[in-house]
GUTOR-405374 format. One record per residue (C-alpha): residue in three letters; y, x, z. Coordinates in steps of 0.1 Angstrom, whole numbers, plus 5000, padded with zeros to 4 digits. Each point is the difference from the previous one (the first is absolute). Example, Ala and Ser with C-alpha at 12.3 -4.5 7.8 and 13.67 -1.06 7.14 Angstrom:
REM residues 2
<r: ALA, y: 4955, x: 5123, z: 5078>
<r: SER, y: 5034, x: 5014, z: 4993>
REM end
This chain:
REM residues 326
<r: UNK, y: 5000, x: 5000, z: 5000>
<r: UNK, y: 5032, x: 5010, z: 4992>
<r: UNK, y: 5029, x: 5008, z: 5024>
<r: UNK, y: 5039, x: 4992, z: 5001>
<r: UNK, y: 5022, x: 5012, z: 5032>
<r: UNK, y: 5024, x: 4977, z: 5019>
<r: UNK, y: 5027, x: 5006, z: 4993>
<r: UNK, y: 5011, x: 5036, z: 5014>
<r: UNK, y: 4988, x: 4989, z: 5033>
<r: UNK, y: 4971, x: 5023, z: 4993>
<r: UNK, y: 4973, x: 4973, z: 5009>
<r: UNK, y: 4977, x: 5000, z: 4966>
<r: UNK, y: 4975, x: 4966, z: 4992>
<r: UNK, y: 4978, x: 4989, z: 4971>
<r: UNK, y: 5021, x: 4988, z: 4969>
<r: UNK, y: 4987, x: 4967, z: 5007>
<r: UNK, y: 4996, x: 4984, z: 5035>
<r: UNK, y: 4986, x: 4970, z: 5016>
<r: UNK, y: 5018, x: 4971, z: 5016>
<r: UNK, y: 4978, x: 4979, z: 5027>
<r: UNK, y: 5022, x: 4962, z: 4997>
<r: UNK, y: 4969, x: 4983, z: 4979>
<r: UNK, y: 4978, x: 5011, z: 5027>
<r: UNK, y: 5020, x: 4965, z: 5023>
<r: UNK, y: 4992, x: 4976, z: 4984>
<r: UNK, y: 5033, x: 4998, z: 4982>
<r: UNK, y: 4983, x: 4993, z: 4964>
<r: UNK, y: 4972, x: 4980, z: 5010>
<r: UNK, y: 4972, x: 5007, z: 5025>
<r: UNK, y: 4993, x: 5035, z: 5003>
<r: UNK, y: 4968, x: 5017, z: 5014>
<r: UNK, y: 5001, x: 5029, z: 5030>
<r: UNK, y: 4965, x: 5014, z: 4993>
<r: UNK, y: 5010, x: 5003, z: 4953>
<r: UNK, y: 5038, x: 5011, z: 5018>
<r: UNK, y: 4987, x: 5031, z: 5018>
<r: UNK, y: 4977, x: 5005, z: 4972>
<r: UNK, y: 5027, x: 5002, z: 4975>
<r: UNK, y: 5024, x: 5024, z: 5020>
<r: UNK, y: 4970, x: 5021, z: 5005>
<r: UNK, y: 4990, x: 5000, z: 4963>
<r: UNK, y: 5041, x: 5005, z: 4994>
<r: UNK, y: 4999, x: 5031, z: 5021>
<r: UNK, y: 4969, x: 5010, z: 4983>
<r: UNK, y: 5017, x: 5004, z: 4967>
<r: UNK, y: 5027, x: 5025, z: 5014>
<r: UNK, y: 5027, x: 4971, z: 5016>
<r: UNK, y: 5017, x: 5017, z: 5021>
<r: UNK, y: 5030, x: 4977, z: 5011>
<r: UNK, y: 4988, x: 4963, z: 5017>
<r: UNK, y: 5030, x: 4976, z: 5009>
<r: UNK, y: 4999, x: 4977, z: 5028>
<r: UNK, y: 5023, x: 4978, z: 5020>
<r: UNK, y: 5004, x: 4981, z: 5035>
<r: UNK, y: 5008, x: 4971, z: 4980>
<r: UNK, y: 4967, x: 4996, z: 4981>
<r: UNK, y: 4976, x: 4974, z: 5013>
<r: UNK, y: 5027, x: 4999, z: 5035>
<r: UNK, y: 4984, x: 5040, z: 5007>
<r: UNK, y: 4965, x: 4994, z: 4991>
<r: UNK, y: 5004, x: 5021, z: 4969>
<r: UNK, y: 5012, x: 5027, z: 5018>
<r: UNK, y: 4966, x: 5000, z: 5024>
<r: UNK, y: 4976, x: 4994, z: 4966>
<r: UNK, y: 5017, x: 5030, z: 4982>
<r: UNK, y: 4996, x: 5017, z: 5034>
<r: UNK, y: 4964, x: 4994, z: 5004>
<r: UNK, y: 4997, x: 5010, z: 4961>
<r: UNK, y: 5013, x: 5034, z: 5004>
<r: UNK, y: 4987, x: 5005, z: 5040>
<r: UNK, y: 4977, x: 5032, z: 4986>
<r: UNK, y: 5024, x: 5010, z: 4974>
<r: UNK, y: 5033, x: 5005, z: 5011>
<r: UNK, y: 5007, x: 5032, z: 4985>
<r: UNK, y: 4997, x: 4990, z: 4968>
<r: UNK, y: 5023, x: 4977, z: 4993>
<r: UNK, y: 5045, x: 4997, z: 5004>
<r: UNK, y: 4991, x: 4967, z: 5020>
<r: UNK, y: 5038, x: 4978, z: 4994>
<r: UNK, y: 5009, x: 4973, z: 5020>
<r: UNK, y: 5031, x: 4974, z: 5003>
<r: UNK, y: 5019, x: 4980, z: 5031>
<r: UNK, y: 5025, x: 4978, z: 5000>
<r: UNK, y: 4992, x: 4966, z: 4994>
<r: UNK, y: 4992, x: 4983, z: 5035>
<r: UNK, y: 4986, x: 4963, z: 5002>
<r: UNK, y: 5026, x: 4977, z: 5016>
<r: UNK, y: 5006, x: 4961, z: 5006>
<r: UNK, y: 5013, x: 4996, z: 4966>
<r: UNK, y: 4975, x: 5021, z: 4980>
<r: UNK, y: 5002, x: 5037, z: 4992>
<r: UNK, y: 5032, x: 5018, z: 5009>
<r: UNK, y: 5010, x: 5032, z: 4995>
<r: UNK, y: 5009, x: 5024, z: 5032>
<r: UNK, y: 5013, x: 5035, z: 4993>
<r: UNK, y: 5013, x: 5006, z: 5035>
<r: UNK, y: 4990, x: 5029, z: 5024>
<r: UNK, y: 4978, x: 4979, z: 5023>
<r: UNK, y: 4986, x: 4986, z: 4970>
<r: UNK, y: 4993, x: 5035, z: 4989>
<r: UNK, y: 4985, x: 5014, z: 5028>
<r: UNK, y: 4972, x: 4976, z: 5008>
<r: UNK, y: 4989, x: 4993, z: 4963>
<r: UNK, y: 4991, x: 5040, z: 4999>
<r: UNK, y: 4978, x: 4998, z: 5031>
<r: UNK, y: 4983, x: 4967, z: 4987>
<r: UNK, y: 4995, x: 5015, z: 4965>
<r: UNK, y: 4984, x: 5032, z: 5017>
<r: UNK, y: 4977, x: 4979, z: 5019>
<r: UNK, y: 4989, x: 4975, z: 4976>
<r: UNK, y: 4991, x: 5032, z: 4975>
<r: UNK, y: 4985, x: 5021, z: 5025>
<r: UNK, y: 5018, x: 5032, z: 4989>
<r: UNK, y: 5025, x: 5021, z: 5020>
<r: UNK, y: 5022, x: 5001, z: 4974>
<r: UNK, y: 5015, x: 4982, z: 4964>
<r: UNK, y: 5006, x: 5022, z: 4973>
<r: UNK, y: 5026, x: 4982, z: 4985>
<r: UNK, y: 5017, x: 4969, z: 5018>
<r: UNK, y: 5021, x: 4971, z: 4982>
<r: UNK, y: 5023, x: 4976, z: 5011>
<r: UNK, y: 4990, x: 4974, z: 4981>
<r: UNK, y: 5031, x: 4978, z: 4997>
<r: UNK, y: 5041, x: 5009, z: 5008>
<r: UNK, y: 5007, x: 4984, z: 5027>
<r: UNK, y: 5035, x: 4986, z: 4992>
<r: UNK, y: 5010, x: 4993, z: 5040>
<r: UNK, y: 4988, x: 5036, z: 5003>
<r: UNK, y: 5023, x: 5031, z: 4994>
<r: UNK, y: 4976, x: 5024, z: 4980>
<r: UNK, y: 5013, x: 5026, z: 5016>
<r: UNK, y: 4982, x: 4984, z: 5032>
<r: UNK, y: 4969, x: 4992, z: 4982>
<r: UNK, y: 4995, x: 5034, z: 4986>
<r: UNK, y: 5013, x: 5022, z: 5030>
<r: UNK, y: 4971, x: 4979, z: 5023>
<r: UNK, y: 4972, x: 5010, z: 4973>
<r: UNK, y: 5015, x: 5037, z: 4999>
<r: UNK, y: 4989, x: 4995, z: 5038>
<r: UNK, y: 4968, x: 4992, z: 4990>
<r: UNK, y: 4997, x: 5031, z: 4978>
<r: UNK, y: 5011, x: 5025, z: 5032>
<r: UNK, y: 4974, x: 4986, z: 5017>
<r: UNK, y: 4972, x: 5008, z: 4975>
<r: UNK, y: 4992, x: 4964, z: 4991>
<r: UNK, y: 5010, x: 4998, z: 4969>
<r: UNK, y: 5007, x: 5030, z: 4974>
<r: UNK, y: 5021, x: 4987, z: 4975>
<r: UNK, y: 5020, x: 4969, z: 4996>
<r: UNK, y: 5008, x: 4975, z: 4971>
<r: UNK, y: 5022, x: 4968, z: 4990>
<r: UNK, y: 4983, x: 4969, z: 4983>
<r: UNK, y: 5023, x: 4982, z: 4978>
<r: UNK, y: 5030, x: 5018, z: 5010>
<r: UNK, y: 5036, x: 4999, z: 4976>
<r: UNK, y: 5011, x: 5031, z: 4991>
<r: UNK, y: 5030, x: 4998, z: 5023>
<r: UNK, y: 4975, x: 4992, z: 5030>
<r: UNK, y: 4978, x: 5036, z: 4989>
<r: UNK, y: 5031, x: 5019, z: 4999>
<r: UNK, y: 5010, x: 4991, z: 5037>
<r: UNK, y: 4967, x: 5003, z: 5014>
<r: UNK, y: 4993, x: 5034, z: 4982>
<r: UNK, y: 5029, x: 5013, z: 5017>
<r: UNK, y: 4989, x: 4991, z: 5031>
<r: UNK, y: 4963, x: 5015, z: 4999>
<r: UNK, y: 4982, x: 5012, z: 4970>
<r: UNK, y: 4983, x: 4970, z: 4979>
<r: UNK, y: 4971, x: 5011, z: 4985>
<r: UNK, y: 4990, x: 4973, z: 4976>
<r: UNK, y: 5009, x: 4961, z: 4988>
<r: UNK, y: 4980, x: 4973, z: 4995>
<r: UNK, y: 5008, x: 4974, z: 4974>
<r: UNK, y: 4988, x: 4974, z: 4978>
<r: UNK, y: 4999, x: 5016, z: 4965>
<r: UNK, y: 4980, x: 4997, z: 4967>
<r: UNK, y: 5000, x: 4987, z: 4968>
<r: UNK, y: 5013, x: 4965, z: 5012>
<r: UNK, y: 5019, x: 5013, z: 5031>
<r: UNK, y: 5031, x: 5027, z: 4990>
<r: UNK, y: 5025, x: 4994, z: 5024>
<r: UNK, y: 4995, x: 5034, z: 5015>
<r: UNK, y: 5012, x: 5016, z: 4969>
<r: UNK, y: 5036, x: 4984, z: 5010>
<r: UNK, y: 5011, x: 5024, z: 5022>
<r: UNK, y: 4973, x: 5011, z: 5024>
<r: UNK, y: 4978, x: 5022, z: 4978>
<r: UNK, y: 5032, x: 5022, z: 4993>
<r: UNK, y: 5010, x: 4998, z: 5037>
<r: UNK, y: 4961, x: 5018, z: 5006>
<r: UNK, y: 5006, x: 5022, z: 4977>
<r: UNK, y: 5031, x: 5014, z: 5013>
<r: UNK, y: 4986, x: 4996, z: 5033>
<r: UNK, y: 4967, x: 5017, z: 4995>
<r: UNK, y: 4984, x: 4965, z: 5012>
<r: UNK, y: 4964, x: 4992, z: 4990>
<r: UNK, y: 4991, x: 4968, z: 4982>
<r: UNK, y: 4971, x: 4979, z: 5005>
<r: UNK, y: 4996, x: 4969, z: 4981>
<r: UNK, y: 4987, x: 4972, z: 5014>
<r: UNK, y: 4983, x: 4970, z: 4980>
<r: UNK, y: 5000, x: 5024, z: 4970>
<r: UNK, y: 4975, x: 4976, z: 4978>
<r: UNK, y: 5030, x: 4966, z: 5002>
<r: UNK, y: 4978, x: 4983, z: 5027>
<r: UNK, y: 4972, x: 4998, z: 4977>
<r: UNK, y: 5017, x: 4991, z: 4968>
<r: UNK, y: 4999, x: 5037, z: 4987>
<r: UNK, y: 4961, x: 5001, z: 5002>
<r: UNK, y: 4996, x: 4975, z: 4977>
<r: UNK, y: 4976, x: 4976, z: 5017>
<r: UNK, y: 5025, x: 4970, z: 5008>
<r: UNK, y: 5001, x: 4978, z: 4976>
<r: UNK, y: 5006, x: 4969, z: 5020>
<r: UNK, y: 5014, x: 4993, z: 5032>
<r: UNK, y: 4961, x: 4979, z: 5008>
<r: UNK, y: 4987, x: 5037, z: 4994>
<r: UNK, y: 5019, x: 5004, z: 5035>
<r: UNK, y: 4982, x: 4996, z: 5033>
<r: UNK, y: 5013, x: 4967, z: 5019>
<r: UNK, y: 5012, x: 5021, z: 5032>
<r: UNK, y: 5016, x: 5029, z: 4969>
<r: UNK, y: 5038, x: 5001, z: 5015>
<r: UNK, y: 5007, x: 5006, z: 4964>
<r: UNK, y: 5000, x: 4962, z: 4995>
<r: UNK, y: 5030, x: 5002, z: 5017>
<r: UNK, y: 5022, x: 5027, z: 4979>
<r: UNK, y: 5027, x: 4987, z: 4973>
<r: UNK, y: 4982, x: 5023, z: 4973>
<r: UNK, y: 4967, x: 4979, z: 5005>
<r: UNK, y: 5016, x: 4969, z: 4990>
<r: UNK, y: 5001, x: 4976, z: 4974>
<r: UNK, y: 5021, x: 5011, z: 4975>
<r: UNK, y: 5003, x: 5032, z: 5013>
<r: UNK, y: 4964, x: 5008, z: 5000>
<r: UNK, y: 4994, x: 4994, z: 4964>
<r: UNK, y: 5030, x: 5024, z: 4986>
<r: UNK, y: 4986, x: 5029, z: 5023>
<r: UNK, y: 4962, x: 4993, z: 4989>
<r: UNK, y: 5015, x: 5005, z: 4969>
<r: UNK, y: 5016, x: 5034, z: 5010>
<r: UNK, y: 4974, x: 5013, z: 5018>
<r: UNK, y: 4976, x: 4989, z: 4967>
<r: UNK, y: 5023, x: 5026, z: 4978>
<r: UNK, y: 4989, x: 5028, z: 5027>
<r: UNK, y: 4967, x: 4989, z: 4996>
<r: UNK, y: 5004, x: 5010, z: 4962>
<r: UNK, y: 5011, x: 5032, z: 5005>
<r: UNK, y: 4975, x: 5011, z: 5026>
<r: UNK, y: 4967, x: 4985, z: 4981>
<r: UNK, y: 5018, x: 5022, z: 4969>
<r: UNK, y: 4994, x: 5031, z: 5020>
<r: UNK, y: 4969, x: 4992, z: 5013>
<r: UNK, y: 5010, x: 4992, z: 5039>
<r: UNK, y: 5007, x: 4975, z: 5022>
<r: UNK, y: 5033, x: 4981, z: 5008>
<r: UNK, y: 5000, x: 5012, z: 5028>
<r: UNK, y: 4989, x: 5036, z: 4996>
<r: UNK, y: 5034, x: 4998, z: 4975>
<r: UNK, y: 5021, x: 4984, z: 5023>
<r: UNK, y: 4993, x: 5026, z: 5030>
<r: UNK, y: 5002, x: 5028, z: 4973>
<r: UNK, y: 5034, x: 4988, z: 4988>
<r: UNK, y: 5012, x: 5004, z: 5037>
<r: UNK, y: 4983, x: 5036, z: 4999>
<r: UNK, y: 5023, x: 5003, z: 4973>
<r: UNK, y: 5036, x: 4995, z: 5018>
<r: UNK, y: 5001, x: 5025, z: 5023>
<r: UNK, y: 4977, x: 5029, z: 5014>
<r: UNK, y: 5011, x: 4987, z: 5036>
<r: UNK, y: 4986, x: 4966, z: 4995>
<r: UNK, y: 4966, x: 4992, z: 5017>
<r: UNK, y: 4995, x: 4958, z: 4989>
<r: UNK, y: 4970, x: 4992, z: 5027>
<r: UNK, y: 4979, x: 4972, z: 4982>
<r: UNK, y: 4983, x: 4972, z: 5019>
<r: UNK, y: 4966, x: 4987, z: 4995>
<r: UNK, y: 4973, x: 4977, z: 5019>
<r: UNK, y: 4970, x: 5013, z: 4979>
<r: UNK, y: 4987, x: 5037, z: 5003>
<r: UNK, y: 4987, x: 4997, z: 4960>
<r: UNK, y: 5044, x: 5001, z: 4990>
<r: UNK, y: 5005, x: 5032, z: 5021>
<r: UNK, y: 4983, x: 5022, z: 4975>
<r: UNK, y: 5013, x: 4978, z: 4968>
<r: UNK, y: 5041, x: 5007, z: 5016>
<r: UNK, y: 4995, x: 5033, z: 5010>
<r: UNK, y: 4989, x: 5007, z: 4961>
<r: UNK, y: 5042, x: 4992, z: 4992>
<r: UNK, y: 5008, x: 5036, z: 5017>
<r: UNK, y: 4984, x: 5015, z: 4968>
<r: UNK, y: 5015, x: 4982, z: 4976>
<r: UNK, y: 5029, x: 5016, z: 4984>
<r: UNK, y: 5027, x: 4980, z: 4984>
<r: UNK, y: 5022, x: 5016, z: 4972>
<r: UNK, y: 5037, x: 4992, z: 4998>
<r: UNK, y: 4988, x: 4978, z: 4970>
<r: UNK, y: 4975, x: 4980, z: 5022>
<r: UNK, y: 5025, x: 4994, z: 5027>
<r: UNK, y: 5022, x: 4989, z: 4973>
<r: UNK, y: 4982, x: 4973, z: 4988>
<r: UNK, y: 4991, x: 4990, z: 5038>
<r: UNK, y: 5039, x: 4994, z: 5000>
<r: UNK, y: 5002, x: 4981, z: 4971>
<r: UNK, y: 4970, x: 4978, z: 5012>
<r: UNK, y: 5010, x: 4992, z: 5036>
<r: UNK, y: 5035, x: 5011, z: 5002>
<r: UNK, y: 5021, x: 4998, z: 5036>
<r: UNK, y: 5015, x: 4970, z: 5001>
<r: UNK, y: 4971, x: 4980, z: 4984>
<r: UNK, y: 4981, x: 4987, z: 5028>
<r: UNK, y: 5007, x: 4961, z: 5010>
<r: UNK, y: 5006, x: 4992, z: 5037>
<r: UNK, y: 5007, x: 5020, z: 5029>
<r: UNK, y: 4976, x: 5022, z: 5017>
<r: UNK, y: 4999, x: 4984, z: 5034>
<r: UNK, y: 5009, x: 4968, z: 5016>
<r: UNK, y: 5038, x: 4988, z: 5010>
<r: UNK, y: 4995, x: 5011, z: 5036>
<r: UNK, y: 4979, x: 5031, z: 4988>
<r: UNK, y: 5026, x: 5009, z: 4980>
<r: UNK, y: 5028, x: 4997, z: 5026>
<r: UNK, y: 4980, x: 5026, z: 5020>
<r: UNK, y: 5007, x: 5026, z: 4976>
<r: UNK, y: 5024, x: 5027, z: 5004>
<r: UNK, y: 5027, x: 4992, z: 4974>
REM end
């Protein structure tokens, strides 16, 4: 497997990583016993990087990926995320200090590990000075619980002033073929910065893989059915889109999918897109996208076929959205 470095952190991962969220349930029913089976199998094939967060599964992700990697800790960049807290009116976001401090411990213990490699906080919290936020999880980093620290959906305004107030190794966006917000502002802030990338949902929440072809080929409890690009109306302009990059990849002899994650491969040799699957069989099949090579000519016609812009409907939910760092 191929490596890419953080950043200039210094902390170096697989080109392709592994996020954990399908593992709760979140696209249908999900099974522990094929779960630990396909980390295993991921880490089998050279994965080096495996994402986590307290708010998967309300911490029970955290304790499967925990039992998954109980005997093999030292092979893997184990990445987690705080920062969403259950409260009476649904999921909030809590950046402060307090908050801070007792998600660390409870991460720790729900992983089993003495320490997180590389530790997210997984939404700004607006009520929150960042300054605060990020000077409690440089704390955490004195104290040799976590080693490096990140921002998940952060502006580029929010990166600067947290970088200035301890060292952000990495960011952790939405980004793909159907997601290019990042390329606004915040990818140019990481490369100034020396910030890492890691993109998350990297395959369009399933429509970059090519098997959805109708929202009944979603489980009932899929939170997809939920999302403004899954519905009517919208969901038949972006089958169409995502039907053109099924061209283009079945012309080079791949997967959507292995095209999609190699077209992120493509951006920048700081960005490390970590790929989500429920089924050990796809680990091999994504991981075959980090030796795909895509000429400026390919990545031309990628353009013309899905172009930024093109995708109908937004990426989250109204309150979803308002949690995002804009």
């Amino acid at each position: 497997m191929q490596e890419r470095k953080i950043g200039s952190s210094g902390l170096v991962v697989s080109a392709l990583g592994m996020g954990t969220m399908s593992f709760s349930n979140v696209y249908g029913d999900s099974d522990d016993a094929e779960s630990v089976a396909t980390i295993h199998a991921a880490l089998d094939a050279g994965v080096t990087l495996l994402d986590t967060a307290d708010a998967y599964g309300a911490g029970r992700n955290e304790e499967l990926v925990g039992r998954a990697i109980s005997s093999r800790r030292d092979e893997i960049v184990l990445s987690t995320k705080f920062g969403l807290a259950n409260g009476p009116g649904g999921m909030r976001v809590d950046g402060s200090a307090r908050h801070v401090r007792a998600s660390i411990d409870a991460s720790l213990r729900r992983l089993g590990v003495d320490a997180i490699d590389l530790w997210f906080l997984h939404r700004v919290d607006p009520r929150t000075p960042i300054e605060e936020t990020v000077g409690a999880m440089g704390e955490a980093v004195s104290e040799g619980k976590v080693r490096m620290i990140g921002l998940s959906e952060p502006s580029s305004a929010t990166l600067r002033g947290a970088h200035a107030v301890h060292a952000i190794a990495a960011v952790q966006s939405e980004y793909s073929l159907f997601t290019r917000e990042p390329e606004d502002e915040v990818l140019s802030a990481c490369r100034e910065l020396g910030v890492g990338f890691v993109a998350y949902s990297p395959l369009g929440r399933g429509w970059l893989t090519g098997a959805v072809r109708s929202v009944d080929d979603l489980p009932a409890g899929d939170f997809r059915r939920s999302l403004p690009q899954f519905a009517p109306g919208n969901f038949e302009r972006n089958l169409a889109l995502a039907d053109r990059v099924r061209a283009i990849a079945a012309a080079r002899h791949s997967t959507p999918a292995q095209l999609a994650l190699a077209w992120l491969l493509a951006q920048e040799p700081w960005i490390v897109p970590i790929f989500g699957t429920r089924r050990r069989e796809n680990v091999t099949s994504n991981l075959a996208a980090a030796d795909l090579a895509l000429t400026a000519d390919d990545l031309a016609e990628i353009e013309q076929a899905a172009p930024r812009g093109a995708v109908a409907g937004e990426r989250w939910t109204p309150a979803l959205m308002e949690q995002l760092d804009q």
